[in-house]
C-alpha positions as CSV (number, residue, x, y, z in Angstrom):
1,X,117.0,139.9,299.5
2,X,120.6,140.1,298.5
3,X,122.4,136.8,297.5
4,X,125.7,136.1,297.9
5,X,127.3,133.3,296.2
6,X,130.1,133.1,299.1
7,X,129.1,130.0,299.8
8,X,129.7,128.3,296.7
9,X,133.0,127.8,297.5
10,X,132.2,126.4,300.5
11,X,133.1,122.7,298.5
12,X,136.3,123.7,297.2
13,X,139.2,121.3,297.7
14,X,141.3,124.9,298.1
15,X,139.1,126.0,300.4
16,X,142.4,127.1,302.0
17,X,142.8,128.6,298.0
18,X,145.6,126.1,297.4
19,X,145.2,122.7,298.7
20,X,143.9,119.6,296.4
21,X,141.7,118.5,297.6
22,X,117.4,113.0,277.2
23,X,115.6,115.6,277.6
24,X,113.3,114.9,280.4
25,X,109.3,114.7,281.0
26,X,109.0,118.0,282.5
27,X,109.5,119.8,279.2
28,X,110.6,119.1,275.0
29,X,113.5,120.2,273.8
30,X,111.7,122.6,271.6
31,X,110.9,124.7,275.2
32,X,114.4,125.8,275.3
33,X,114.4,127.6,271.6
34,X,116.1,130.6,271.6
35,X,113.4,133.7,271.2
36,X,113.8,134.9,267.3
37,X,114.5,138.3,268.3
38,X,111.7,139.8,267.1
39,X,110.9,143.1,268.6
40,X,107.3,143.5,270.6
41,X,104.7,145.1,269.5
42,X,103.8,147.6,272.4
43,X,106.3,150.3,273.8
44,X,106.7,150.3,277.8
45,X,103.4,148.5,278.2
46,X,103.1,145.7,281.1
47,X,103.9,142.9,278.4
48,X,106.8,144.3,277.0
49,X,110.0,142.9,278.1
50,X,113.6,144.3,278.7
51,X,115.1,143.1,275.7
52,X,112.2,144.0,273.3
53,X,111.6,140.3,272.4
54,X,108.2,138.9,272.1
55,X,107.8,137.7,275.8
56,X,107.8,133.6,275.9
57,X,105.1,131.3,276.9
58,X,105.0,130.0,280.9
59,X,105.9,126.8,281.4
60,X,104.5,124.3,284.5
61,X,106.9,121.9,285.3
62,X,105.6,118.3,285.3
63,X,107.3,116.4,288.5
64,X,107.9,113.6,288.0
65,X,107.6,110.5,291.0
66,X,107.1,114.1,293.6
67,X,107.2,111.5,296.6
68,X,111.2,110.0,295.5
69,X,108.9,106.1,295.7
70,X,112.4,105.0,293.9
71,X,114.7,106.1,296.5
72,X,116.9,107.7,294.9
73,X,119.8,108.9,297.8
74,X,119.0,112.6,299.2
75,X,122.3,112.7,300.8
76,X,123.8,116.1,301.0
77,X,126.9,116.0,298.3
78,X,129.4,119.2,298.1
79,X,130.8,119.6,294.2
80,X,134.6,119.3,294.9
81,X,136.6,119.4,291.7
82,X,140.5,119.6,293.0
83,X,143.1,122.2,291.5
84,X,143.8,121.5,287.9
85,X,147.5,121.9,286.8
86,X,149.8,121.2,284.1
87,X,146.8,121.3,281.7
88,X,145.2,118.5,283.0
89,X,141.8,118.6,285.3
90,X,142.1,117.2,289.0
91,X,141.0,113.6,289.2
92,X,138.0,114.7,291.6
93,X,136.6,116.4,288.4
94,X,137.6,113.7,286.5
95,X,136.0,111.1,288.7
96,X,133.1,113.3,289.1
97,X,132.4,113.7,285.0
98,X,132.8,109.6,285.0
99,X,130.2,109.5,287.6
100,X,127.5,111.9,286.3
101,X,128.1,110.0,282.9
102,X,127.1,106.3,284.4
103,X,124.2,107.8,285.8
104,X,123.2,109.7,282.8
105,X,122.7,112.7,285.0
106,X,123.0,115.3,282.3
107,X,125.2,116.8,284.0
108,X,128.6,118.7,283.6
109,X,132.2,119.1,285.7
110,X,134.2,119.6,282.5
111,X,134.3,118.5,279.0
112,X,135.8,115.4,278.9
113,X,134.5,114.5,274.9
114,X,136.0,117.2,272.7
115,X,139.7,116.6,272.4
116,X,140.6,120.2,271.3
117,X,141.4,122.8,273.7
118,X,138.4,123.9,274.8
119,X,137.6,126.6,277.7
120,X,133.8,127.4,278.7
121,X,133.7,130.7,281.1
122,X,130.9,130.9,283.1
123,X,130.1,133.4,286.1
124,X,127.5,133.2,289.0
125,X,125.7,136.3,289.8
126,X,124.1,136.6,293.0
127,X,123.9,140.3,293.5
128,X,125.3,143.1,291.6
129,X,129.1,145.0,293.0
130,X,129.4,146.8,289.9
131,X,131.5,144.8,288.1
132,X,129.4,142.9,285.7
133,X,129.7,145.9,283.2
134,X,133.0,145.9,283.2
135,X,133.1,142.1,282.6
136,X,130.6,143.1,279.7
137,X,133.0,144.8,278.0
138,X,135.9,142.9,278.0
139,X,134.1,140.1,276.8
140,X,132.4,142.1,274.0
141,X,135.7,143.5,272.7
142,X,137.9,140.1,273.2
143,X,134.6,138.1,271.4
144,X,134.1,135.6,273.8
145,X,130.6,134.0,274.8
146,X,130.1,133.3,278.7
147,X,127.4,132.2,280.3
148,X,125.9,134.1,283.5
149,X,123.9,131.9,286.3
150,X,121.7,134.5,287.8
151,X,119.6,134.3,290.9
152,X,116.0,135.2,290.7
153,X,116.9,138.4,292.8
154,X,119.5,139.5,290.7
155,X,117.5,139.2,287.8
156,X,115.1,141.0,289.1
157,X,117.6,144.1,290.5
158,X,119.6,144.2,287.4
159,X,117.3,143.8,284.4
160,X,119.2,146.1,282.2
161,X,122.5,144.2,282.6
162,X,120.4,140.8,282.2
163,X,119.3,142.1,278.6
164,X,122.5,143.0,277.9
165,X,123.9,139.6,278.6
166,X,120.8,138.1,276.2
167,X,121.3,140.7,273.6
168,X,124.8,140.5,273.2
169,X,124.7,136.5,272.7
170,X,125.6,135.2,276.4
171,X,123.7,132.6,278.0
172,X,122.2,133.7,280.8
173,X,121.5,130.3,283.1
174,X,119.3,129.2,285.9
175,X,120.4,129.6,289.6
176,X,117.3,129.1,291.3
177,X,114.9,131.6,292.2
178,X,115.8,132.0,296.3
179,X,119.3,130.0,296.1
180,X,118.9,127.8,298.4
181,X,120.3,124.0,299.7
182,X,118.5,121.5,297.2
183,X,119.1,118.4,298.9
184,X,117.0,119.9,301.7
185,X,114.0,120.7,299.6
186,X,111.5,118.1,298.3
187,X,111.3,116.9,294.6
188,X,108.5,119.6,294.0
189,X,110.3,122.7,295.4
190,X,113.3,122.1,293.7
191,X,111.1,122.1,290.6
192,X,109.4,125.6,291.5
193,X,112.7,127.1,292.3
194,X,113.7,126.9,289.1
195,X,110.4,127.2,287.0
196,X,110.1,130.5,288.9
197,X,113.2,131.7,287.6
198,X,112.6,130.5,284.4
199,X,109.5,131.5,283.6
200,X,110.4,135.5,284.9
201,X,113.3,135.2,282.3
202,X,110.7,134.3,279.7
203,X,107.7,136.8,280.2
204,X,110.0,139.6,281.2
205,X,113.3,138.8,278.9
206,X,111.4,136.5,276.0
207,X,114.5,134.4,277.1
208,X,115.1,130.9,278.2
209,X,118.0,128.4,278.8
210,X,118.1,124.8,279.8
211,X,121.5,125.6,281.9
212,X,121.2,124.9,285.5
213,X,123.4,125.5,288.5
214,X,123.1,124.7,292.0
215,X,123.5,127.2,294.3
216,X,126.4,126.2,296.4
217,X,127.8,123.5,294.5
218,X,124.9,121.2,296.8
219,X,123.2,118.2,295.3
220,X,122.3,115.1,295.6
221,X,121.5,112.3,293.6
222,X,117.9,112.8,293.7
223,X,118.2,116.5,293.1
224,X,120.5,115.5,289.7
225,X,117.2,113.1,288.8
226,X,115.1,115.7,289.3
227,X,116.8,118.5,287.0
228,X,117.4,116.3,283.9
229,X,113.7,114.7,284.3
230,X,112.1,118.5,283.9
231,X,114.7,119.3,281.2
232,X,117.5,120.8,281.9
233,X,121.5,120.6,282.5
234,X,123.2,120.9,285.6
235,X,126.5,122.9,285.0
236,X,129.5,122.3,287.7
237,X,132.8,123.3,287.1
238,X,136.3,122.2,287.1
239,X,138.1,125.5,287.6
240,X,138.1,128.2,290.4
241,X,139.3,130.0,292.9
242,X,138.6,131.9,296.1
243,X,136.9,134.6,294.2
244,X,133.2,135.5,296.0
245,X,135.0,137.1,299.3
246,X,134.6,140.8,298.0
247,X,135.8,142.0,301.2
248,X,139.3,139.7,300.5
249,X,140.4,141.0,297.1
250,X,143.9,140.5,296.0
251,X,144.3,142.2,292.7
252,X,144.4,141.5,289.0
253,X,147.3,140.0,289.3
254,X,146.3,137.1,291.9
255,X,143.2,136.3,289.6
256,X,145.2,136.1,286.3
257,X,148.0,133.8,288.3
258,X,145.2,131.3,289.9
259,X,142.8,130.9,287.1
260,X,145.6,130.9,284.1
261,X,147.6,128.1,286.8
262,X,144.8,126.0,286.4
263,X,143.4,126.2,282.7
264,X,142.8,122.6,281.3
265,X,141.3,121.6,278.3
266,X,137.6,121.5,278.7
267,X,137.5,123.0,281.8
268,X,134.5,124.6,282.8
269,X,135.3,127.8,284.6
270,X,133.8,129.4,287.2
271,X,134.5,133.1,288.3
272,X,132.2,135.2,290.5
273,X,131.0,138.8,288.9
274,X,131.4,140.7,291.7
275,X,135.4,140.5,291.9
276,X,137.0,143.3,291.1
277,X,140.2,141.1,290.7
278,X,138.2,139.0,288.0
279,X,137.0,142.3,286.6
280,X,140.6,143.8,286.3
281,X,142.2,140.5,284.7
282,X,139.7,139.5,282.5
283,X,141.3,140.4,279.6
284,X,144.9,139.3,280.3
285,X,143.5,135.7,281.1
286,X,141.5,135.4,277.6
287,X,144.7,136.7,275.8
288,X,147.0,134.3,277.9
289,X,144.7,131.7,277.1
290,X,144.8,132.2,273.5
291,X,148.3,132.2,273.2
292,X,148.5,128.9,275.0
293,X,146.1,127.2,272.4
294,X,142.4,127.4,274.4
295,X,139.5,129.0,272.4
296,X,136.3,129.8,274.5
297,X,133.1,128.0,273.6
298,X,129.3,128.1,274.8
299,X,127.9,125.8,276.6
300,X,126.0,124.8,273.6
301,X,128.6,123.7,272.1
302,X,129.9,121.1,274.6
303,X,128.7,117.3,273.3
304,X,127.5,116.1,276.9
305,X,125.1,118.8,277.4
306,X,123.0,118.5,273.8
């Protein structure tokens, strides 16, 4: 089944492309530690993995209150985040980071601690259009960490350029193993969708994450509960553009004018792999961004996700 991430922008405020619009009981902390690197012990046998670490236990998420007894809203929410400009984030994502805060929601629009200027570049990856590679590259030579939310079926269809990801020091983060609506699924099935994922990362990859994102920006308040009680972090973004449309592409220069436009200091970005605008400005925007101040960090390193 191919996956397309189109409809992730389906919550933009520039829908139109230019209008404003603790770790929890399901696992410890110590489940997320990063594999050692050690190579396995057997060649191609059915327990080795693709990146030749030691595969990773399984994990079985414990759900907690499965029936929502608390009542905690199931509403449908879109992530909207507003264009960003003049170096400041749009006060959606502002208002949004305020709100995920109150609620203690472990979750993320942009990083609103740190007060240096801070970019974290993340992608989604849905299905493979032959750009990731390309993407690879760039990042390799400019020295800049991103991290990848992969589908379950991309995983799966593109294990070589998964391990690549992993072996080259990018995160590669949880996007659900059929990317579907979670405010539509019940406390336990959002907890299999991404213990499914998770658990193929770490007997095929010896790899795991605690980074999380919804597929299509949808959420709800129970579905935040849910994510941060089994342990993990739910990643928005504050920065993006009409990027997914692979049958609407515009050029390198269009990409490098929207996202560098809209860079803020500790904005998450969000860009789609299979662009082959993203792919062709890649490196002009890290440059530009340089030269304006920004420095890319990881995911790890942003305060409200530790």
């Amino acid at each position: 089944m191919i996956l397309s991430c189109a409809a992730c922008g389906k919550s933009e405020t520039d829908i139109a492309d230019d209008k404003t619009s603790s770790t929890g009981d399901g696992m410890s902390e110590s489940s997320f530690e990063k594999n050692s690197g050690a190579a396995a012990t057997t060649d191609k046998k059915s327990n080795a993995t693709y990146t030749g670490f030691e595969p990773l236990h399984e994990i079985s998420l414990t759900v907690s209150d499965p029936s929502n007894s608390k009542g905690l809203p199931t509403a449908k929410i879109e992530h909207s985040y507003g264009v960003a400009k003049d170096g400041k984030p749009h006060e959606i994502s502002v208002n949004s980071e305020k709100f995920f805060e109150s609620k203690n929601y472990k979750a993320v629009t942009y990083d609103a601690v740190s007060k240096d200027k801070r970019l974290y570049l993340t992608f989604d990856c849905g299905y493979e259009n032959g750009y990731t590679a390309k993407i690879l590259d760039v990042l390799k030579e400019k020295n800049v960490k991103a991290a990848f939310f992969c589908t379950l079926d991309d995983i799966k269809s593109e294990p070589e350029l998964i391990a690549r990801m992993i072996k080259e020091g990018h995160i590669v983060g949880n996007h659900s193993s059929t990317h579907p609506s979670f405010p539509s699924l019940t406390r336990s099935e959002m907890a299999k969708e991404i213990e499914t994922c998770d658990n193929y990362l770490r007997k095929n990859f010896g790899y795991t994450s605690k980074y999380f994102r919804f597929p299509k920006g949808d959420y709800s308040e129970c579905a935040l509960d849910l994510v941060q009680s089994v342990g993990f972090r739910s990643v928005f973004w504050s920065l993006s553009y009409a990027d997914w449309d692979t049958n609407a592409q515009k050029g390198g220069d269009y990409a490098f004018d929207k996202v560098t436009s809209r860079l803020h200091s500790g904005a998450v970005i969000l860009l789609h792999a299979v662009s082959s605008d993203n792919a062709e400005a890649m490196g002009r925007i890290i440059d530009y961004a340089r030269s304006e101040g920004y420095e890319f960090y990881t995911l790890d390193d942003m305060p409200a996700l530790k």
